[in-house]
C-alpha positions as CSV (number, residue, x, y, z in Angstrom):
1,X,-10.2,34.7,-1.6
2,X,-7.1,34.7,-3.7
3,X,-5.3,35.8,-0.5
4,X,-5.7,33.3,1.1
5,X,-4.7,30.8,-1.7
6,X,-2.1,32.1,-1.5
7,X,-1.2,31.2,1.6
8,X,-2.2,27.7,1.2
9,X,0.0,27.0,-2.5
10,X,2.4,28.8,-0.5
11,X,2.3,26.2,2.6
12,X,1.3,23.5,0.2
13,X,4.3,23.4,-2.0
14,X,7.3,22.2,-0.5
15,X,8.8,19.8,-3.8
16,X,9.2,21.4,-7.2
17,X,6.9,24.4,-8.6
18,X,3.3,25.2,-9.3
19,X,2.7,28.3,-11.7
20,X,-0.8,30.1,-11.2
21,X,-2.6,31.8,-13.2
22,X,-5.9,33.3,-11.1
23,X,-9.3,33.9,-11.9
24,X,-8.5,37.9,-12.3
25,X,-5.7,37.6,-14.8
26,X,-2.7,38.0,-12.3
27,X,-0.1,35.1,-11.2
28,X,2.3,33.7,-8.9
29,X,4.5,31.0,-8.9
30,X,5.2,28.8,-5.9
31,X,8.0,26.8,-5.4
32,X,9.1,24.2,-2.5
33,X,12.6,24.1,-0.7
34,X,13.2,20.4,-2.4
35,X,13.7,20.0,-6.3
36,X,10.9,18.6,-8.3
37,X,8.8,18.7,-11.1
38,X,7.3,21.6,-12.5
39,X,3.4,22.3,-13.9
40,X,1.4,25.0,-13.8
41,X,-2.8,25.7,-13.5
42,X,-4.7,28.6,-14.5
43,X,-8.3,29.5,-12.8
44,X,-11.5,30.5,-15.2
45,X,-13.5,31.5,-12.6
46,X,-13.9,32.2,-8.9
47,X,-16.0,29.4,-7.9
48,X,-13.5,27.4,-8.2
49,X,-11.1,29.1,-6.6
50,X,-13.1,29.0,-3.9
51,X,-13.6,25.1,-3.9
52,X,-10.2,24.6,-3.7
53,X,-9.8,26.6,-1.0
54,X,-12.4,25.0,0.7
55,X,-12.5,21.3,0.2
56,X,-9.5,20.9,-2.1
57,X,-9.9,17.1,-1.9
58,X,-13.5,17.1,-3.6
59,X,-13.1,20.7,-5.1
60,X,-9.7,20.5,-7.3
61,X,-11.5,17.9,-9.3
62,X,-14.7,19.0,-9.4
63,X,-13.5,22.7,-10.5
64,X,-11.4,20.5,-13.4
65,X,-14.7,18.4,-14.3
66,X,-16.5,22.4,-14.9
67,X,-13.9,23.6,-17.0
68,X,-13.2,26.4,-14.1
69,X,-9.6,24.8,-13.6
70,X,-6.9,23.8,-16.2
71,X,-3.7,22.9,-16.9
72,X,-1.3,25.4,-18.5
73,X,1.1,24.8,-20.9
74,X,1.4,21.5,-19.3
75,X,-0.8,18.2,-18.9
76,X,-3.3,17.7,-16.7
77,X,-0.9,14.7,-15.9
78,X,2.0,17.0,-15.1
79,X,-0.1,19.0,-12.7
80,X,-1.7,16.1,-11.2
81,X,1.8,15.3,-10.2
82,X,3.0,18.0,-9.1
83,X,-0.2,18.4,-7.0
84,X,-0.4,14.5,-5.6
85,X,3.7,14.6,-4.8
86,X,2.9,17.8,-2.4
87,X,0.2,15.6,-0.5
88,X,2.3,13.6,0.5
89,X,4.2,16.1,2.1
90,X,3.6,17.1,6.2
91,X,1.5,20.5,6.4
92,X,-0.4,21.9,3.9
93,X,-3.8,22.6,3.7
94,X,-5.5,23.1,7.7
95,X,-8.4,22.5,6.6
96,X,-8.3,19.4,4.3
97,X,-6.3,18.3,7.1
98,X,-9.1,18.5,9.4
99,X,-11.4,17.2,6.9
100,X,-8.8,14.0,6.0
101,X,-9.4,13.6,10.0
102,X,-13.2,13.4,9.9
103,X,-13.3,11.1,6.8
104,X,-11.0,8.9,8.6
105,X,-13.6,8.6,11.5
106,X,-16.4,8.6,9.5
107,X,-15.1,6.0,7.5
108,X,-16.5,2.6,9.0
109,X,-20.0,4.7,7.7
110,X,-18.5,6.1,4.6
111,X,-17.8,2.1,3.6
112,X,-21.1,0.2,5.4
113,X,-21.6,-1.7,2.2
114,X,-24.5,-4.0,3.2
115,X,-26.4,-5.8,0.2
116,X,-28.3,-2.9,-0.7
117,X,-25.6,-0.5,-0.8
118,X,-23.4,-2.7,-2.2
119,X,-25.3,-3.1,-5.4
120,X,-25.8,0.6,-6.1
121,X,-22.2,0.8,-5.4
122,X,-21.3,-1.2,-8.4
123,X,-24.0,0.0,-10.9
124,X,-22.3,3.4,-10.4
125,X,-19.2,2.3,-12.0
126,X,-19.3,-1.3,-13.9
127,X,-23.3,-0.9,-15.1
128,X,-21.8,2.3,-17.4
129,X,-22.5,1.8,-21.0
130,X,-20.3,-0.9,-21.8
131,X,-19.1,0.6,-24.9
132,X,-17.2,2.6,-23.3
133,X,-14.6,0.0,-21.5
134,X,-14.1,-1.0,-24.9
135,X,-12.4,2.3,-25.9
136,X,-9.3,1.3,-23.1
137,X,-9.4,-2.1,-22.1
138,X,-8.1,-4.9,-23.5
139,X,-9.8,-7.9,-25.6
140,X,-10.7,-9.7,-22.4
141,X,-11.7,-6.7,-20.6
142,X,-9.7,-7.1,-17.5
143,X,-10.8,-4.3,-15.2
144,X,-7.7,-5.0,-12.9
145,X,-4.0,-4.7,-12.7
146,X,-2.1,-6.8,-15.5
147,X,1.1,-8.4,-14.8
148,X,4.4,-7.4,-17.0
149,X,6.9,-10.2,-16.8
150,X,9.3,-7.7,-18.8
151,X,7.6,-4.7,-18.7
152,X,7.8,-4.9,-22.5
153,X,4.6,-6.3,-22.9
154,X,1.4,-5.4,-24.5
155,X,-2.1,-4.7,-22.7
156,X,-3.1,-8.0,-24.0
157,X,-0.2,-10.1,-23.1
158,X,0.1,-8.3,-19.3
159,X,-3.3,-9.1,-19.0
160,X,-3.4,-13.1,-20.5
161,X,0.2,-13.2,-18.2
162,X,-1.8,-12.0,-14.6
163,X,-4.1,-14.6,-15.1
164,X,-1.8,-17.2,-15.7
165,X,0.1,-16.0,-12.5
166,X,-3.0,-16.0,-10.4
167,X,-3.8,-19.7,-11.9
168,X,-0.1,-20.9,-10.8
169,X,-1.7,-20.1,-7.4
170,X,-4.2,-21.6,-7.5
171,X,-3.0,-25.2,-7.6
172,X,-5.1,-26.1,-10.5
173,X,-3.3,-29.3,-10.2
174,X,-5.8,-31.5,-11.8
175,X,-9.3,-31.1,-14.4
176,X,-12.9,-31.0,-12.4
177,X,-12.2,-28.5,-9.7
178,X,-14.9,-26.6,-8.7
179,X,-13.7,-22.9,-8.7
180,X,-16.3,-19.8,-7.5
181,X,-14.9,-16.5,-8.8
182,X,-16.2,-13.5,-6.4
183,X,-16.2,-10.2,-8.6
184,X,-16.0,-12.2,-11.7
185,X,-16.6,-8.8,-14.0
186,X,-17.2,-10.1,-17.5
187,X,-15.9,-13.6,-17.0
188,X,-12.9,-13.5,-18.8
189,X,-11.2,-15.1,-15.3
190,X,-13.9,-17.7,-15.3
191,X,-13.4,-18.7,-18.9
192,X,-9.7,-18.7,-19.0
193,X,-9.8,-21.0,-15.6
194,X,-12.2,-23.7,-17.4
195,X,-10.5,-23.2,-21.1
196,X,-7.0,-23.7,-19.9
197,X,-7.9,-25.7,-16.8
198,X,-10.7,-28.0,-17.1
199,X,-12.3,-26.1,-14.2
200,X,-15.9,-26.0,-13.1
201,X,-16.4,-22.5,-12.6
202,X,-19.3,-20.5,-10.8
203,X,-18.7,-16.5,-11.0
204,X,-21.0,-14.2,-9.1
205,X,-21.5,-10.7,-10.0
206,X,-23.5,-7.8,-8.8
207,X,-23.5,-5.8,-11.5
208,X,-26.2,-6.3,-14.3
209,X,-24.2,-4.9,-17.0
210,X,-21.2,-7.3,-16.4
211,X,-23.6,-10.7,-16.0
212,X,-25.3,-10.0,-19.4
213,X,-21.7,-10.0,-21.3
214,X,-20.4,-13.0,-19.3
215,X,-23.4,-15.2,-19.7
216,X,-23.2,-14.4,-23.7
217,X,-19.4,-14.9,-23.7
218,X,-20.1,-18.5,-22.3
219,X,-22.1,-19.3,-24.7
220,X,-20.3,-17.8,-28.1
221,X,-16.8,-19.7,-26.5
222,X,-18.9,-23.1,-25.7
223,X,-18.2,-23.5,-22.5
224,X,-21.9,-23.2,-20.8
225,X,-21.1,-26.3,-19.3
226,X,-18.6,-25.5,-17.4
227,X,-19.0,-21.6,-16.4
228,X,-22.3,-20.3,-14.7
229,X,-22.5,-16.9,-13.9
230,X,-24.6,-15.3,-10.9
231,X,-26.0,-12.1,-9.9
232,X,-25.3,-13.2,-6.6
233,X,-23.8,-11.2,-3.4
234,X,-20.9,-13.4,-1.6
235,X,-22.5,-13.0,1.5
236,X,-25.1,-15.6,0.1
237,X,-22.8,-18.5,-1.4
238,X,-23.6,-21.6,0.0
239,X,-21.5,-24.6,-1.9
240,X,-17.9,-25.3,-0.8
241,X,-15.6,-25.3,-3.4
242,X,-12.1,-26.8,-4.3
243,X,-10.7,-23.0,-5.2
244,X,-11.8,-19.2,-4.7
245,X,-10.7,-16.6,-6.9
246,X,-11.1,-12.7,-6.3
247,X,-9.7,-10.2,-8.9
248,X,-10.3,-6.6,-7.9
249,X,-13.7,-7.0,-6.0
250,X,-11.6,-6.8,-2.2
251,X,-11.6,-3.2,-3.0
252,X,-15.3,-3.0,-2.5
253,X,-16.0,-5.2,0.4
254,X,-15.4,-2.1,3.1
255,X,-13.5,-2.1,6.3
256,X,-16.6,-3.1,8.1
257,X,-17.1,-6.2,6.3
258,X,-13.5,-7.5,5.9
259,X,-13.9,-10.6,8.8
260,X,-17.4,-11.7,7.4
261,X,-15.7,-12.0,3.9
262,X,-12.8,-13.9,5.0
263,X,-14.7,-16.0,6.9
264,X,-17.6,-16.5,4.4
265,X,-14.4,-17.5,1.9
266,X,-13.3,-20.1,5.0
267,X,-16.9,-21.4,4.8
268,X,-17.1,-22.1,1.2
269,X,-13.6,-23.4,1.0
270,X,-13.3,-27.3,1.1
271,X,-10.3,-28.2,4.0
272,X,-8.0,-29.2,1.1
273,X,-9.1,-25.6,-0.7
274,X,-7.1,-22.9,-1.9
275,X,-8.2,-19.4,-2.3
276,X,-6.3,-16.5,-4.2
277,X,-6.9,-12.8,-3.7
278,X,-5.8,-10.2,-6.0
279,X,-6.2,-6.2,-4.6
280,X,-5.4,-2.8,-4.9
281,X,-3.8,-1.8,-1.6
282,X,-1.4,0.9,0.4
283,X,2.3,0.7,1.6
284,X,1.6,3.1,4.5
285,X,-0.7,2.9,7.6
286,X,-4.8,2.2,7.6
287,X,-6.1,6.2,5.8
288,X,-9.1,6.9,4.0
289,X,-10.9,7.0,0.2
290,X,-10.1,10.4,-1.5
291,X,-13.4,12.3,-1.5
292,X,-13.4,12.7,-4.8
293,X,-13.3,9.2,-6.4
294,X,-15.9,8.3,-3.8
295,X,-18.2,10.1,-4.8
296,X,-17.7,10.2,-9.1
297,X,-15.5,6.7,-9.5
298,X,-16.2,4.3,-6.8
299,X,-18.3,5.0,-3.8
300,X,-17.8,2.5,-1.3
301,X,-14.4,1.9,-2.1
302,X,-11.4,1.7,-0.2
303,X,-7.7,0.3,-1.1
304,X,-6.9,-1.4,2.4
305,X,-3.5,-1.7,3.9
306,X,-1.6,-4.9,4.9
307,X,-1.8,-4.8,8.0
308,X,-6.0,-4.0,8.3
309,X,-6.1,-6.9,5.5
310,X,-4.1,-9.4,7.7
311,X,-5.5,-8.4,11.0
312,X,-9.1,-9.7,9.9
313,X,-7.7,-13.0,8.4
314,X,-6.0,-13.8,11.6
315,X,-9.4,-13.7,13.4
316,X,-10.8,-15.9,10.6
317,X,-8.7,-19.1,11.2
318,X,-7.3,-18.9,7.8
319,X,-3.5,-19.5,6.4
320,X,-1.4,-17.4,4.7
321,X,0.5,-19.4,2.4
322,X,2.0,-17.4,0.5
323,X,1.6,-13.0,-0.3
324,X,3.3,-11.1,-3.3
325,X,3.3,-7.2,-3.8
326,X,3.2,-5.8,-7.3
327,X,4.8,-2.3,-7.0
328,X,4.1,-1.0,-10.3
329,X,2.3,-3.0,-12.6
330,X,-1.2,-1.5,-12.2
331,X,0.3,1.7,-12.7
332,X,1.9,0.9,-16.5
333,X,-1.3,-0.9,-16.8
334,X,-3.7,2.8,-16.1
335,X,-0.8,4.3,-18.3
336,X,-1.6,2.4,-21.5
337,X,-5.2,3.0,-20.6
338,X,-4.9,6.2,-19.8
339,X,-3.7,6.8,-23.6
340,X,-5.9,4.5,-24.6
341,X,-9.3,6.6,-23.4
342,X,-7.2,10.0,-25.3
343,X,-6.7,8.1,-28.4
344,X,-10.7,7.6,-28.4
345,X,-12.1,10.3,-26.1
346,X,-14.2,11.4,-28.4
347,X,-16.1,8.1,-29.4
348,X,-15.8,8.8,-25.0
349,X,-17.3,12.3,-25.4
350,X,-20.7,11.1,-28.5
351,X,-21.4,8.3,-25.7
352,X,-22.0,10.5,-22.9
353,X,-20.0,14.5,-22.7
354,X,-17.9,16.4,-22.2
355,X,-17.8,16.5,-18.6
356,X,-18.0,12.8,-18.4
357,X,-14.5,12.7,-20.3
358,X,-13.1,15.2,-18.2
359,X,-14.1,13.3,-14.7
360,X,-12.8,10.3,-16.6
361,X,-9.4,11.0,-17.5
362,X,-9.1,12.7,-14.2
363,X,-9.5,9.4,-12.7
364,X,-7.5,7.9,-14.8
365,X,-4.5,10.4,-14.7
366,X,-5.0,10.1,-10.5
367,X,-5.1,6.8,-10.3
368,X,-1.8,6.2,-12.1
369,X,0.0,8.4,-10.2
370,X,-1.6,6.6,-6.7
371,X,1.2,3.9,-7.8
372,X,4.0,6.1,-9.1
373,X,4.1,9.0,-5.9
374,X,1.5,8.0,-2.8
375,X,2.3,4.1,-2.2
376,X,-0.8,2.6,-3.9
377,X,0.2,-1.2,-5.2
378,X,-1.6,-4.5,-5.7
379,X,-1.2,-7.4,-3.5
380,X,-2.4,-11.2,-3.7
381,X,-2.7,-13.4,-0.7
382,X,-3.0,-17.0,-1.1
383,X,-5.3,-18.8,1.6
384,X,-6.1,-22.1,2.7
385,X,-8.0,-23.5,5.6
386,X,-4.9,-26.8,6.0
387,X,-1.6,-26.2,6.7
388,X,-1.4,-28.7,4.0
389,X,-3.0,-27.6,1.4
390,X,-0.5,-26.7,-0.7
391,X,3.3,-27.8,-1.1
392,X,5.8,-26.3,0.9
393,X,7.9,-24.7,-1.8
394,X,6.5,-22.6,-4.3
395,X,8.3,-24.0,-7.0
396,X,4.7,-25.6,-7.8
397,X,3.7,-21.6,-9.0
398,X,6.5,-21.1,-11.0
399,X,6.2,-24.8,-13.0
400,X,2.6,-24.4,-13.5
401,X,3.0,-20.9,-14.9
402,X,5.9,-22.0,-17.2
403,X,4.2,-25.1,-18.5
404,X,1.4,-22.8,-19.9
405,X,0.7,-22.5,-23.9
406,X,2.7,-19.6,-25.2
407,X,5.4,-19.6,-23.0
C-alpha cells in the first residue's frame, strides 16, 4: 500500500513540497518541478492510507474527519493548500481522474433536486442546531459572500455593504414594491429590503430551522406587516412581483433544474420587474461537486459556471442587464469565519463532537481556498423581462448605494 502512494504523491506533486510521515513510522518528502508552498501530513493508521489511495477525493477528508490523517508541524490550512494547488495541476491521481470522469456523467443524477430531495438537501446543512452559526457568522447571519468595499472592513460591515450593493440592483426606486426573496435564510435580506426600503417582502424558505428564526425576527423588529416568510419551494410561487432577490440559494437549484428556475423567476416577474441573483460560481469550464462536500456539507450542491448559468437564461427569454464577478470577497469572508469557528470550536465541539469540528473546519479551510487557488468566485446577474426595465447607465447602482445611511 505505501508503495504505491508513493507513486501517486510522487505524480501528484508537481508545485512546492509535501512531507510524509506514514502509518509505519518511515517518511518521504515529495517535491514538484515548480516552486511553491510547503506542508507536510503524517498517517495514524493504514485505513487511511488506503482511502487516499483509493478515492482521495472522498477519502483525504474523511481519513482527516477519523483522526487517521493530520497535519504536521503545519496547519491543516497549509496542507490543504499545498494539496488543492496540486489539483489543479494536469496528471495526478489515475484513478480519481477516472472517478472525477464518472461524477461528471453522473452528475445531472448526482443534482436531480426535485421537491422532495430538495428539502432533505437543506435540512442537512441549514436545519443544524442554530447555535452553532452563531459561533462564525455575523449579527445578521448572512450565510453568503460579504462585500469589502476596502477590504478593511469588518464581518459586520462587509455583510450590511453586500446588501446594500445587491439593493442598488435592484432599482428599489420607490416604497411599496413587492419583493419575493428565494432562499431567504433567516430573513436578514427580507428585513433590510422593507427597513431601508419600504418594501413588501415575501421570503420563501425550505428549511424549518431558518423560517422559525425569520418569522420571530419579524416580529421582535416590527415589521410583520411588511415581511412574510414561507416554507415554500419556488417551483410553487404563484404572485408576480415588482423585484426577485436570490442570495446563495442558485447553488442548490442543480444543473437539471436551472431553465425551470429562470423561467419560474420570468413568470413571477412583472414586465417592468427586476430580478437580482447572487451565486457562488467557477472561472473554468462546466466540472463537478467534490465528493466530499456532497456528501458531509451540501449534497445537492453545485457552483455552476458562466457559461452553463447563461446558456439556460438565453432559452428563458430573459435579459441580462447587467453581471459583476467578485473574485475574492467570499474568500476573506470564510477567512474571518474560518477563525471565527477556532476562536469557539469548543462551544462547536459541547454542541455536537469532536468529529463534527473536524468535518467543519475542513470545510471551511476548503472552501476558502476554492477562491484563493481553483477559480471559485461569486457572481450576480441582474434580470429583467423589458429591455426597459431599468436605465441604461448604471450610474443608478452606484447613487442608490451611495445615498444609503452610513455612508
Amino acid at each position: 500500500m505505501k508503495s504505491l502512494l508513493n507513486i501517486l504523491l510522487r505524480r501528484f506533486i508537481s508545485v512546492g513540497s509535501l512531507g510524509v510521515v506514514f502509518a509505519d513510522g518511515s517518511s518521504a518528502l515529495f517535491k514538484g518541478a515548480q516552486a511553491g508552498p510547503h506542508a507536510a501530513l503524517r498517517f495514524t493508521s493504514a485505513e487511511a492510507e488506503k482511502r487516499l489511495l483509493l478515492n482521495p477525493g472522498l477519502g483525504f477528508g474523511e481519513a482527516y474527519m477519523d483522526g487517521g490523517l493530520q497535519p504536521d508541524g503545519c496547519t491543516l490550512y497549509d496542507l490543504l493548500n499545498v494539496m488543492m494547488i496540486n489539483a489543479m495541476k494536469p496528471g495526478g491521481h489515475i484513478g480519481e481522474a477516472i472517478s472525477a470522469t464518472a461524477r461528471y456523467a453522473r452528475r445531472s443524477w448526482i443534482q436531480f433536486n426535485p421537491e422532495s430531495r430538495s428539502r432533505k438537501n437543506v435540512a442537512h446543512h441549514y436545519d443544524l442546531d442554530t447555535r452553532l452559526y452563531d459561533l462564525f457568522l455575523d449579527k445578521d447571519r448572512q450565510y453568503s459572500c460579504a462585500y469589502f468595499r476596502t477590504g478593511k472592513e469588518t464581518l459586520d460591515e462587509a455583510q450590511e455593504a453586500k446588501k446594500r450593493h445587491i439593493a442598488s440592483k435592484l432599482l428599489l426606486d420607490r416604497p411599496g414594491l413587492e419583493v419575493l426573496d428565494i432562499g431567504c435564510g433567516w430573513g436578514g435580506m427580507a428585513l433590510t429590503l422593507a427597513r431601508d426600503y419600504g418594501a413588501m417582502v415575501t421570503g420563501v424558505t425550505l428549511s424549518v430551522e431558518q423560517l422559525k428564526i425569520a418569522r420571530e425576527r419579524a416580529q421582535e423588529a416590527g415589521l410583520s406587516h411588511q415581511v412574510r416568510f414561507e416554507l415554500l419551494d419556488y417551483r410553487h410561487v404563484q404572485t408576480r412581483y415588482d423585484r426577485i432577490v436570490s442570495v446563495g440559494m442558485f447553488e442548490h437549484v442543480g444543473i437539471a433544474h436551472y431553465e425551470a428556475f429562470f423561467r419560474k423567476v420570468r413568470e413571477c416577474l412583472k414586465d417592468d420587474g427586476v430580478a437580482l441573483l447572487h451565486s457562488i460560481g467557477r472561472s473554468d469550464e462546466p466540472g463537478t461537486t467534490n465528493p466530499w462536500i456532497d456528501k458531509y456539507i451540501f449534497p445537492g450542491g453545485y457552483s455552476p459556471s458562466l457559461s452553463e448559468t447563461f446558456a439556460a437564461i438565453e432559452r428563458t427569454g430573459l435579459w441580462v442587464t447587467d453581471c459583476e464577478i467578485l473574485r475574492l470577497h467570499y474568500a476573506k469572508t470564510i477567512a474571518i469565519w474560518r477563525q471565527r469557528f477556532a476562536e469557539q470550536r469548543e462551544k462547536a465541539r459541547e454542541l455536537y463532537d469532536e468529529r463534527f469540528c473536524r468535518m467543519f473546519e475542513f470545510y471551511l479551510a476548503g472552501a476558502e481556498l476554492s477562491f484563493e487557488v481553483q477559480g471559485h468566485m461569486n457572481f450576480q446577474i441582474q434580470l429583467t423581462r423589458n429591455i426597459r426595465a431599468v436605465p441604461l447607465t448604471r450610474d443608478y447602482m452606484f447613487e442608490a448605494e451611495g445615498s444609503l445611511p452610513g455612508k
